[in-house]
C-alpha positions in Angstrom: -9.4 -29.2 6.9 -8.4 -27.2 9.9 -4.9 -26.3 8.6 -5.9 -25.1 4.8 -4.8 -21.1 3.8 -7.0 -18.8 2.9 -6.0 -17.5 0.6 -4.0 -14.4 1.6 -0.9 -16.6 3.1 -2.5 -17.4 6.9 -4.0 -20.5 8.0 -7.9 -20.0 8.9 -8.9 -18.4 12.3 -5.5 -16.7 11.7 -5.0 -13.3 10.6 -3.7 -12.4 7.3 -0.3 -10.5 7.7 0.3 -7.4 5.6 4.2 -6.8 4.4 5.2 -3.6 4.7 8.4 -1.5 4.1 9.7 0.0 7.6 8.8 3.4 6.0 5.0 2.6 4.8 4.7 1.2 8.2 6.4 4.7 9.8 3.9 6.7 7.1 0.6 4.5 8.1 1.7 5.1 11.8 2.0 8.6 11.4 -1.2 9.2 9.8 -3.1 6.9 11.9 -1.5 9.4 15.2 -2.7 12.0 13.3 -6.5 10.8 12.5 -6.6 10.2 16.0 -5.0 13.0 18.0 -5.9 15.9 15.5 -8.5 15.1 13.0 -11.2 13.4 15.4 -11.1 16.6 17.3 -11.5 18.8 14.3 -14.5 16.8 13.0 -15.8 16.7 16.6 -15.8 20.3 16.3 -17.5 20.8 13.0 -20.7 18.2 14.1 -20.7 20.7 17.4 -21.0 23.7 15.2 -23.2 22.1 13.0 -25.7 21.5 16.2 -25.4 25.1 17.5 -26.5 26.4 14.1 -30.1 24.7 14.3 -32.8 22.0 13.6 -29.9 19.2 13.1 -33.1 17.3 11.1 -32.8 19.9 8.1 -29.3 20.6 8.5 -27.4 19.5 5.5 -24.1 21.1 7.4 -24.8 18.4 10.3 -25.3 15.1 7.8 -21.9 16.3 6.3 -20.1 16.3 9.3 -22.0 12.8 10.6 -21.1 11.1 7.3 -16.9 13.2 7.7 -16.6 11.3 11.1 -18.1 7.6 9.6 -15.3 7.9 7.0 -12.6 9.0 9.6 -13.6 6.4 11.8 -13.7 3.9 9.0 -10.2 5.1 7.9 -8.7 4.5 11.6 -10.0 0.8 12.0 -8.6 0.4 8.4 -5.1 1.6 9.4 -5.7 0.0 13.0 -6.0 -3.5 11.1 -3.0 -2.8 8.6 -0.5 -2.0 11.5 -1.8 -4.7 14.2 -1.1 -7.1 11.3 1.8 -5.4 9.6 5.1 -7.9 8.7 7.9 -5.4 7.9 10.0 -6.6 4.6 13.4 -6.1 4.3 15.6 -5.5 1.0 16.4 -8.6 -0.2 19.4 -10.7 -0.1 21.4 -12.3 -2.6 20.6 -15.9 -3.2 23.1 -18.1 -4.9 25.4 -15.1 -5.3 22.3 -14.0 -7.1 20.0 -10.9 -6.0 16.4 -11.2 -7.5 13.7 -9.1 -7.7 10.8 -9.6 -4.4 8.7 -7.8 -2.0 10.7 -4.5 -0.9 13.2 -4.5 -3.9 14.1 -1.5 -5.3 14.4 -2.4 -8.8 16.0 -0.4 -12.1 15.3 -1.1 -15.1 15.7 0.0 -18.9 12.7 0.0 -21.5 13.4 -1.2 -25.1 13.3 2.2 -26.2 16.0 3.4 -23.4 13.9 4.9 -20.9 14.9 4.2 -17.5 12.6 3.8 -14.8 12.6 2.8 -11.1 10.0 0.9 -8.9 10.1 -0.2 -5.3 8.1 -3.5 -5.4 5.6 -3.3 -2.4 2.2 -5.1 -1.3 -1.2 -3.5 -3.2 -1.6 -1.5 1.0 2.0 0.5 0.3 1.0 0.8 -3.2 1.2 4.5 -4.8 3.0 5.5 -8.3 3.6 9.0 -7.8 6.0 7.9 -5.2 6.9 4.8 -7.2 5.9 2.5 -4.5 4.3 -0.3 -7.1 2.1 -3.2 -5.9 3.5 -6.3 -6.6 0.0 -7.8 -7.8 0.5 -4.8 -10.2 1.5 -6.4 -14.2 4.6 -4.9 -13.8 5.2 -6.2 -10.2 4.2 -9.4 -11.3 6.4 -9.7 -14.2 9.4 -8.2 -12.3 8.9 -10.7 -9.4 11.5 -13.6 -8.8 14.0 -12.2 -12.1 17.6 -10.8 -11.6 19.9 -7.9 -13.0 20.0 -8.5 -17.2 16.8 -10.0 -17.6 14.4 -9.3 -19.8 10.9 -8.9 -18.8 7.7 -8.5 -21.4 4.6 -6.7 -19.7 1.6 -6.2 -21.3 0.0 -3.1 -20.2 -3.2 -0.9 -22.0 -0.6 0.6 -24.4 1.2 -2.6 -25.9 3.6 -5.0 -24.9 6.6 -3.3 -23.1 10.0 -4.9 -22.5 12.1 -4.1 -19.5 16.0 -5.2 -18.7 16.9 -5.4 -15.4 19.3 -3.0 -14.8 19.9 -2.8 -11.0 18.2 -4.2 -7.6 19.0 -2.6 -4.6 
């Protein structure tokens, strides 16, 4: 079965693509320039000062910096992978005169209680609430997925079923 997914949207021996927004992919960029060009040298630094201060085989200074630069170097392959397979997503497009809620919507909507709240719908790598940048394998995400302005959408989250109208898609 040479030709079956795996899974994640690519055919085996392919590589998965990752959808991002043109600014996660921007942010992601950015940060990865910054591991790279900045914060390698800084850790590079602290392991040499951690050398010069002594016996590096009792020097709990040294095994911090050792284990910093794993995780830095962990956290560029990671970012490497995310960009060399990065699909950037565009807002979407009415359909049928319709717009609909998908992968890089902005979305507005209206709980049952009137409080208004809005999400951009992007994939679980993008994903961070404080910014409200919401995965769309998130329950909310999910439910939102696919409907248009003035429906109504039940989510059940930890607190209780909520119901959100559809207010605006952008």
């Amino acid at each position: 079965m040479a030709n079956a997914l795996n899974g994640h949207g690519a055919r085996a021996g392919e590589k998965e693509k990752i959808p991002l927004t043109r600014e996660g992919y921007e942010e992601k960029k950015a940060r990865l320039n910054y591991l790279i060009t900045e914060r390698r040298m800084q850790v590079a630094d602290y392991i040499h000062e951690a050398k010069e201060a002594g016996d590096i085989s009792e020097s709990s200074a040294y095994e911090d910096a050792k284990n910093l630069q794993a995780m830095l170097e962990g956290e560029i392959q990671e970012l490497q992978q995310v960009l060399d397979n990065a699909v950037i997503i565009e807002a979407p497009v009415e359909e049928e005169g319709k717009r609909t809620v998908r992968l890089g919507a902005t979305v507005e909507v209206e709980t049952d209680r009137g409080t208004q709240r809005r999400f951009m719908l992007v994939s679980t790598v993008e994903a961070n609430s404080a910014s409200g940048k919401l995965s769309d394998q998130s329950p909310v995400g999910r439910a939102l997925m696919g409907h248009s302005v003035g429906d109504k959408v039940e989510v059940t989250t930890p607190g209780g079923v909520v119901t959100y109208t559809i207010t605006a898609i952008s």
